[in-house]
N, C-alpha and C positions, 0 to 999 in steps of 0.2 A: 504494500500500500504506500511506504514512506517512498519506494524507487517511482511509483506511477506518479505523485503528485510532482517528485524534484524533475522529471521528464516534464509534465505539465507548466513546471515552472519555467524552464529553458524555453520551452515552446511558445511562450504567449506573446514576448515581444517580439517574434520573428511573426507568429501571427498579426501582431500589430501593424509590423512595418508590412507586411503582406497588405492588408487592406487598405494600407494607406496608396501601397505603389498601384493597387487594380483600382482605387479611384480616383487617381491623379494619372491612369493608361483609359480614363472610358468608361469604366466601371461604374459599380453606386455611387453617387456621395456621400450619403449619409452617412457610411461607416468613416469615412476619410475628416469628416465633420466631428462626428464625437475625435476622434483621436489627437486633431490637429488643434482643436479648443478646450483641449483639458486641461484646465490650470490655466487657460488666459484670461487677462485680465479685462473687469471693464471697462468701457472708457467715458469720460464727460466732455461733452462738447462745448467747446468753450465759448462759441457764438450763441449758443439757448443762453450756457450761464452769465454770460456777461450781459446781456438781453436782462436779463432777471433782475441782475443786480441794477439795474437801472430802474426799472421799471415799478418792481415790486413794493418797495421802499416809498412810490410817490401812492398807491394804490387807497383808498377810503376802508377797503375790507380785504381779504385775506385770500382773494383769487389766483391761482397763480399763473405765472405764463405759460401759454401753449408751449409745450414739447421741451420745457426747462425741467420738467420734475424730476427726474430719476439721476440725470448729472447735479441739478442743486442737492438734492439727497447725498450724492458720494461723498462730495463736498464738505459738506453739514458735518456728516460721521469725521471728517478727517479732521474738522478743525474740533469736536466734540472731542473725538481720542486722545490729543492734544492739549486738552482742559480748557480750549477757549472759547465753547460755547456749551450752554446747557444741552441737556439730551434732549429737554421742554422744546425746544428751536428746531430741532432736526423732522422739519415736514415738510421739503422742498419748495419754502419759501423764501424766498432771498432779499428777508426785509431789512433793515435799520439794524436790528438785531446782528443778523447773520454776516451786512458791510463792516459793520463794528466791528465781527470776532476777526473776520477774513483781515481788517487792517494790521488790528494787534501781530498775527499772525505774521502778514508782509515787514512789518516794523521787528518783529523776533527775527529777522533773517538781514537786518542791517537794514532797512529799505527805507527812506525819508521821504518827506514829500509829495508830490504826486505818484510815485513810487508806492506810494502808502497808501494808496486812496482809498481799498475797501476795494476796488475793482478788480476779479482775479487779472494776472497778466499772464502771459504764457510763461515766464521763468519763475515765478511763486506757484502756478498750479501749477505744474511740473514738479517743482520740487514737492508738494503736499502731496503728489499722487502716488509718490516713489513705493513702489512696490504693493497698491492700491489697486491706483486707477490708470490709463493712458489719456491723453488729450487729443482730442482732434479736432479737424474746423479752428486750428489757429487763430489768434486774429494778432498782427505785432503794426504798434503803430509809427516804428523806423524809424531812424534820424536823423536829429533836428536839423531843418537847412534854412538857410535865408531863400526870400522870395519877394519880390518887389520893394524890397527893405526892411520886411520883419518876417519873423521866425515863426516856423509853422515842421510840422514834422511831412516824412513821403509821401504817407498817409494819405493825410491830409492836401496836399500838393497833386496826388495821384487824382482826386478828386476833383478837388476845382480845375486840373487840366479837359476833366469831364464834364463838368458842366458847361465849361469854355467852348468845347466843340459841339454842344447842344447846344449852345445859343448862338455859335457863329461870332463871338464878342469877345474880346478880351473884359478881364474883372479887376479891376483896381483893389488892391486891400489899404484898407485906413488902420487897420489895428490886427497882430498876427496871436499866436500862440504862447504859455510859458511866459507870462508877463507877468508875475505877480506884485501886488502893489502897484500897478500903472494905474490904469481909468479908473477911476473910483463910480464913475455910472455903471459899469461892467459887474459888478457885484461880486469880481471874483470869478466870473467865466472866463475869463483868458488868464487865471493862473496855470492851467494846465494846457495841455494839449488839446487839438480838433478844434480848436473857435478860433474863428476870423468875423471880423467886419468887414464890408465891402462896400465901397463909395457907389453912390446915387447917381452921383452929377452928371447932366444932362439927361437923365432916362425921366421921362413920361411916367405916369403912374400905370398904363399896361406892361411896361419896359419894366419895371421893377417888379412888376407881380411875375411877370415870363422870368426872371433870374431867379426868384424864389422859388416858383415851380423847377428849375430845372437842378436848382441846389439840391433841391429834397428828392426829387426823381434818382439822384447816384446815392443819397444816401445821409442827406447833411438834414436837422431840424432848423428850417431858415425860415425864418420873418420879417417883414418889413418893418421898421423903424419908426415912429415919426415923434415929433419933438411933443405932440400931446401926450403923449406916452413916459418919456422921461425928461432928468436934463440931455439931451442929447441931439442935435441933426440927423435929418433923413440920412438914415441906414441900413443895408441890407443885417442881420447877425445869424449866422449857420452856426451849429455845433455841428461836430458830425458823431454819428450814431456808433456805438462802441469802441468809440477811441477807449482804447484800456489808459489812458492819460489824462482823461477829464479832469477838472477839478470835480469838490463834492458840489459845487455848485449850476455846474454844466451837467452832472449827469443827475439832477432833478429837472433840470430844462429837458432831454432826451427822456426821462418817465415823464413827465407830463405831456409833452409833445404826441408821446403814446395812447396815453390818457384824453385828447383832445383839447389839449388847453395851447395857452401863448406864451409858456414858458417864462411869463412874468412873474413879481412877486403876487399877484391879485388874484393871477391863478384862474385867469377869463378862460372862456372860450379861444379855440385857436380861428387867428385869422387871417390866416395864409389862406396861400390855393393846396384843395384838394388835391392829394397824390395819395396813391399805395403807399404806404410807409414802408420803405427798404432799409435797409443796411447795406453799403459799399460792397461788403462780399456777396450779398442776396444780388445786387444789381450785376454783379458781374457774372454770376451764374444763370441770366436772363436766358 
């Protein structure tokens, strides 16, 4: 009996790799499937989570976003095991709560700043996933370059070259990116990454509604400006939508903007033009 089973034993991984090689020559899959997923890991897509964390946090109730659940869950558990969030927290909601523990967490690994923001970035969920979870649906939002005279990340730059060639017009920017402390009207939007301002002068009031539309079509939350509104000059102001850079202030403009509103502090109705709300990556996967 003890010689049948140590034959049995010998026999099973060459059985293994058997089924693996007849369905990878043609064969079933299914056995090639169990074999080749045993022990692999799962993954969080860091486009839903990052989505989430924007979005969840501006929400009145406890909704959470399409097809973010099961990666905000990894997530939750990772930074729970960790000790920096309650167990209470872990229900794939990626609110106020959950940006909190995810900062503390980017700050334990050295990280300042906008670096810190509560937003995962790919080299913090990376490293939180390590022997967890895998990442995929990247989103990195590059580095920082000058453009027209202020700073903006590739990202960012990759984008308004898009909406440049959907409007057929060059775009002036009056205020760029990583500002912090500049415009005090800005409330803090241009301390981080993804926000620009963009000059008016000489556009029509169709001419700036057609730049807003095409801002938000690649993927930016843009509106038009005007001085009833604040202290400020007619303005176009885009954030764009999952810069992992935002400040916390821009990525309450990007949940709201989701939410319907104008990304002011008043927290109106949005009163842009009508688009599908994308994301830079969702647009380019058109």
């Amino acid at each position: 009996m003890k010689l049948v089973s140590y034959a049995a034993a010998i026999a099973a991984p060459a059985l293994a790799a058997a089924v693996l090689f007849t369905s990878l020559s043609g064969g079933s899959e299914a056995p090639a499937v169990r074999v080749a997923d045993a022990g692999a890991l799962p993954s969080v897509n860091m486009e839903a989570t990052v989505k989430a964390a924007q979005i969840d946090p501006r929400r009145a109730d406890t909704t959470l976003t399409p097809g973010a659940k099961a990666s905000v869950l990894l997530v939750e558990r990772a930074l729970r095991d960790r000790k920096l969030l309650d167990a209470k927290w872990v229900d794939g909601y990626f609110g106020t709560t959950t940006v909190t523990a995810y900062a503390k967490y980017q700050k334990s690994l050295g990280y300042t700043g906008v670096d810190a923001n509560g937003l995962p970035g790919k080299s913090s969920l990376t490293k939180l996933g390590a022997g967890r979870f895998t990442v995929t649906h990247a989103i990195v939002p590059g580095a920082r370059v000058s453009s027209g005279g202020v700073v903006i990340n590739t990202r960012t730059r990759s984008m308004l070259a898009e909406a440049k060639r959907l409007l057929g017009r060059n775009l002036v920017l009056e205020q760029g990116s990583y500002n912090p402390g500049g415009d005090t009207t800005s409330a803090g939007t241009h301390d981080g990454g993804g926000v620009v301002d963009i000059s008016v002068k000489g556009m029509n009031a169709a001419t700036r509604t057609s730049v807003a539309r095409a801002l938000r079509r690649v993927g930016f939350a843009a509106w038009v400006r005007s001085p009833s509104q604040g202290d400020w000059p007619w303005h176009i102001h885009a954030t764009a939508i999952s810069d992992t850079d935002l400040s916390v202030q821009a990525q309450h403009q990007i949940g709201d903007y989701y939410l319907g509103r104008n990304g002011l502090a008043n927290r109106g109705p949005d009163d842009g033009p009508k688009v599908t709300v994308r994301t830079w990556d969702e647009y380019q996967r058109q």
